[in-house]
ZALUMBA-489791 format. One line per 4 residues: number of its first residue (from 1); for each residue x, z, y of C-alpha. Coordinates in steps of 0.05 Angstrom, whole numbers, plus 5000, padded with zeros to 4 digits. Layout:
NUM = X:Z:Y | ...
//
This chain:
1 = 7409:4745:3090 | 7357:4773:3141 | 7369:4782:3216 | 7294:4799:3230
5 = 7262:4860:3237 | 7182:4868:3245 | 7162:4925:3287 | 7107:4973:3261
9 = 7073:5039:3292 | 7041:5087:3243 | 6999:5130:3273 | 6969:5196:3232
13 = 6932:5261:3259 | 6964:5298:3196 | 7031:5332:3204 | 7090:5288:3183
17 = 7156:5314:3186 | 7197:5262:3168 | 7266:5285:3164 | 7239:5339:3117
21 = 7201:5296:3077 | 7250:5245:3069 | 7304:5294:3051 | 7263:5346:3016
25 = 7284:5334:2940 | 7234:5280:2924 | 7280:5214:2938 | 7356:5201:2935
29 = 7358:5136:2969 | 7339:5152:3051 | 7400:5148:3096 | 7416:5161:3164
33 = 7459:5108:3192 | 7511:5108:3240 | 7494:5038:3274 | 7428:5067:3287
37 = 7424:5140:3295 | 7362:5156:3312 | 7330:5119:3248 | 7328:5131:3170
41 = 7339:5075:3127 | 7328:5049:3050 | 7299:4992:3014 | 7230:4994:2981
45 = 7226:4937:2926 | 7259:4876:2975 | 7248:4903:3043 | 7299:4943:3075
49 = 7264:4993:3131 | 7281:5038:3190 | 7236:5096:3211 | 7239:5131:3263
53 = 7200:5189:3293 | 7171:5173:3366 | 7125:5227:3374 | 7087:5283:3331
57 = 7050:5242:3296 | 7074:5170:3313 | 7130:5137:3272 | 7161:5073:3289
61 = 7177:5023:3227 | 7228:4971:3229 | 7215:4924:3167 | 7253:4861:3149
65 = 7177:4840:3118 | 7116:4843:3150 | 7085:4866:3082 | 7106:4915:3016
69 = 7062:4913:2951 | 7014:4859:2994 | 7003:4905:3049 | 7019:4911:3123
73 = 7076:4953:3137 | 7030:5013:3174 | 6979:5014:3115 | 7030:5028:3065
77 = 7071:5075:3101 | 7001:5113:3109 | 6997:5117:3034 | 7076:5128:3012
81 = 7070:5183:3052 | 6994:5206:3018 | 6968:5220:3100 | 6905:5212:3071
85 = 6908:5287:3051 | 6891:5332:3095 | 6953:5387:3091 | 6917:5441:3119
89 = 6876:5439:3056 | 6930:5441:3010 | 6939:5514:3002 | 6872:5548:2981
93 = 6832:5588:3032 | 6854:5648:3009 | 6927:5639:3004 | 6939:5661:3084
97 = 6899:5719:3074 | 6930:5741:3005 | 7005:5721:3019 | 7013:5730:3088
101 = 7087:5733:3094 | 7090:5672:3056 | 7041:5633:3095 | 7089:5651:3149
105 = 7144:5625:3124 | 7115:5564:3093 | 7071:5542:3145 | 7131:5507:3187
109 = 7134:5459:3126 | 7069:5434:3129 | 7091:5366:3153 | 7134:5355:3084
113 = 7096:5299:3053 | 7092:5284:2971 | 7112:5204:2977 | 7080:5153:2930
117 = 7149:5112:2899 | 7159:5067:2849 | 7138:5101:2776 | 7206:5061:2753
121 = 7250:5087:2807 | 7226:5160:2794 | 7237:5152:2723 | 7303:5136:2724
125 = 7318:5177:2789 | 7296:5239:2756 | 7329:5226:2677 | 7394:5223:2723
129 = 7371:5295:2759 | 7367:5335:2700 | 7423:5398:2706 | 7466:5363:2761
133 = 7456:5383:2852 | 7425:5333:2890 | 7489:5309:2922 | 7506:5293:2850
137 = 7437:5262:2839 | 7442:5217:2907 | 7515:5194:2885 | 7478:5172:2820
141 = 7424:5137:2841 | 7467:5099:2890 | 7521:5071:2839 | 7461:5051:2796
145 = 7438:5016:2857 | 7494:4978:2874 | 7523:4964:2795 | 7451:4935:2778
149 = 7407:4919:2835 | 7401:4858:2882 | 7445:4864:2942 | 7407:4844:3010
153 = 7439:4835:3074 | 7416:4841:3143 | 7456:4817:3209 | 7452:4866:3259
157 = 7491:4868:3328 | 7536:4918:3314 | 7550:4879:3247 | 7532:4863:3176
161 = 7494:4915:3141 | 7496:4913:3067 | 7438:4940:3022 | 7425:4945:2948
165 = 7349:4942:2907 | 7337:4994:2864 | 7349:4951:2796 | 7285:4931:2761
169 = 7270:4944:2685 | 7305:4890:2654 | 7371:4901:2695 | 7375:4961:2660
173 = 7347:4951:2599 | 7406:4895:2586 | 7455:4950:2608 | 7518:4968:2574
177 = 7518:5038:2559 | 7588:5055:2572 | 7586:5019:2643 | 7522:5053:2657
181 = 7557:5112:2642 | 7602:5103:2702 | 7546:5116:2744 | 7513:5178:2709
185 = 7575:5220:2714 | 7607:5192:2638 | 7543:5214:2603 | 7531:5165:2555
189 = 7467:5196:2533 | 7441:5197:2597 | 7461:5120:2605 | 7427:5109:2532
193 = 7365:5139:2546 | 7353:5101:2617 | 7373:5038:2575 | 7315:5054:2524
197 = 7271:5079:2569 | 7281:5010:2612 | 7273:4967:2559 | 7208:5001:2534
201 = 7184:4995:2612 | 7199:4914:2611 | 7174:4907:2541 | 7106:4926:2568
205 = 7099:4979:2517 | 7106:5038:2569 | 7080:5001:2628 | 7014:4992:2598
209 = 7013:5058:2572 | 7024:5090:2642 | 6959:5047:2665 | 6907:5086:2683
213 = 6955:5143:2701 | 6920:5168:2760 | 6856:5182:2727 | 6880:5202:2654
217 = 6887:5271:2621 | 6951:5308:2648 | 6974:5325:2578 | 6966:5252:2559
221 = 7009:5231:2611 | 7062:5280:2594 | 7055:5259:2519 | 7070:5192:2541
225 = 7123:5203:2588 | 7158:5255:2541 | 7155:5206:2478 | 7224:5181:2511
229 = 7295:5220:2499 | 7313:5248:2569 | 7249:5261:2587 | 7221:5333:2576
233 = 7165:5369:2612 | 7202:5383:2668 | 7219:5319:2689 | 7154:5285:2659
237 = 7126:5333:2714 | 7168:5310:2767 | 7148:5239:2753 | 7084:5254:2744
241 = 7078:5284:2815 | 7130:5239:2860 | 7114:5163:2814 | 7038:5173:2800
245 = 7017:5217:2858 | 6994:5268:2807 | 6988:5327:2858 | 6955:5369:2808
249 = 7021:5379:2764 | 7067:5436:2776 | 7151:5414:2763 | 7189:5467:2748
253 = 7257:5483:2765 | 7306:5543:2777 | 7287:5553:2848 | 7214:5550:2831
257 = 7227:5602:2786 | 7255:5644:2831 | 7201:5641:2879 | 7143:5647:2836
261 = 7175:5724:2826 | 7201:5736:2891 | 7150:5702:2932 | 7084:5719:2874
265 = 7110:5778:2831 | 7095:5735:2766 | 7134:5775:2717 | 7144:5718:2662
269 = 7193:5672:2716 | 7249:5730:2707 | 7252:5700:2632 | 7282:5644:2613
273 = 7244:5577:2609 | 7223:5559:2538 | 7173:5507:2539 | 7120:5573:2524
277 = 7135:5603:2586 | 7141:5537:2626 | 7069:5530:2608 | 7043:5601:2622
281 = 7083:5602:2692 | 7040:5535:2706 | 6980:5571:2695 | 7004:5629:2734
285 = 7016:5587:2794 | 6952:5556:2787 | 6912:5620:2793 | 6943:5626:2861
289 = 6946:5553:2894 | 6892:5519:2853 | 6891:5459:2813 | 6873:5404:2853
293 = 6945:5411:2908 | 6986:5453:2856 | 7046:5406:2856 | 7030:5388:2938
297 = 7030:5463:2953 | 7087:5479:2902 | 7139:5418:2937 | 7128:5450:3000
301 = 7140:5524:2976 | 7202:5491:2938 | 7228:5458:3001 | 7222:5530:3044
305 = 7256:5568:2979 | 7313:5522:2989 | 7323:5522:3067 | 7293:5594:3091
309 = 7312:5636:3028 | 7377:5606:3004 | 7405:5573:3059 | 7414:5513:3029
313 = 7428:5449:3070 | 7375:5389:3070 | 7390:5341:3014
//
């Protein structure tokens, strides 16, 4: 049990909105706690950590390590959150001038960050996501927290606080199916296909495969990603963008859809999405928020949709 906490300051000239980031559809495992109001929490491999937002542009990290992946608290935080990218630069020129009313509505949302995670976590986070509301998605990723990962507590003044790892591979790759099950709603497929997709992971076989990921083809990553049951494009997408930091993907979803007409007038997202289509609307959006940002640009279009257009409370 910890009851040490390292103070951090991140610092960033780039817009960083962290409540929106943190609770923009990307991650399921960020909290807001009662002990400590003003702070978000979760766990990032061992470390549990609090941020909080000083300032525009200054965040303050509580960390109970001075380090994650073998780096200081500030230098990671700086690349979770991908503030090397400039956000003003992830729309194309010509976007403000050709969708004005858009740019209007989006531009408040520039400060929603795509976050680097753990390829693993994403994987599994994301085979649980498929057809279900995030509430249902958070509720899922939390029971497979506490069922298979390693508790870690930390004494605080106000009391104990009591945190759980995201499990790694071979947790879940020695899994029972029907007691993973409890935790993906009672569908056994779903639990089977984590299960098999884990135990490829700690075999090696799909580690090594996913090596490289940053710089390889698209389509090979997909190919590799969608080799597993659970996995379609769709979700290999998702992965691809929120594990690998693969900003040039495009995930789409229902609400994506929907905006791609509404917001775009591309005919094709009023039919339904075959695999054809899901391709051609990818192209489509391309055309208008180039290649290089596409899934960048598209999170933050996603994340207005959701809160501007339908109202829909932060996840």
């Amino acid at each position: 049990m910890s009851n040490k906490l390292f103070k951090s300051i991140l610092k960033t000239d780039n817009r960083l909105d962290l409540k929106q980031t943190l609770f923009s559809g990307q991650s399921f495992t960020w909290k807001k706690i009662d002990l400590l109001s003003a702070y978000y929490v979760t766990k990032i491999n061992k470390t549990i950590i609090f941020l909080r937002e000083i300032e525009p542009g200054i965040i303050e990290a509580l960390s109970s390590s001075k380090k994650i992946n073998g780096l200081p608290i500030n230098q990671f935080l700086f690349n979770y959150f991908s503030l090397e990218i400039d956000d003003i630069k992830v729309f194309p020129q010509r976007f403000k001038n050709d969708f004005p009313e858009v740019w209007r509505r989006v531009e408040p949302y520039h400060g929603v960050r795509i976050m680097r995670q753990d390829p693993f976590e994403i994987m599994v986070t994301f085979m649980c996501a498929q057809g279900i509301g995030m509430h249902l998605i958070r509720r899922q990723v939390s029971m497979i927290a506490e069922g298979y990962g390693q508790k870690v507590g930390l004494e605080m003044p106000e009391g104990e606080m009591i945190f759980h790892c995201f499990p790694i591979p071979s947790a879940l790759a020695s899994a029972d199916p029907d007691e993973l099950a409890l935790c993906t709603n009672n569908n056994r497929i779903r639990a089977a296909n984590i299960i098999a997709m884990a135990r490829s992971f700690e075999s090696g076989k799909l580690a090594l495969a996913l090596v490289g990921s940053g710089e390889c083809d698209l389509e090979t990553l997909r190919e590799t990603l969608c080799a597993h049951s659970g996995i379609g494009l769709k979700i290999a997408d998702c992965i691809a963008l929120f594990g690998f930091g693969r900003f040039d993907t495009f995930p789409i979803d229902t609400h994506v859809k929907q905006y791609l007409w509404e917001w775009f007038g591309i005919e094709a997202a009023r039919k339904s999405l075959t695999e054809k289509n899901y391709r051609y609307l990818q192209k489509e959006a391309r055309k208008i928020l180039g290649n290089e940002y596409a899934g960048y640009a598209g999170h933050m279009l996603f994340h207005c949709w959701r809160k501007e257009i339908k109202k829909m409370k932060a996840f």
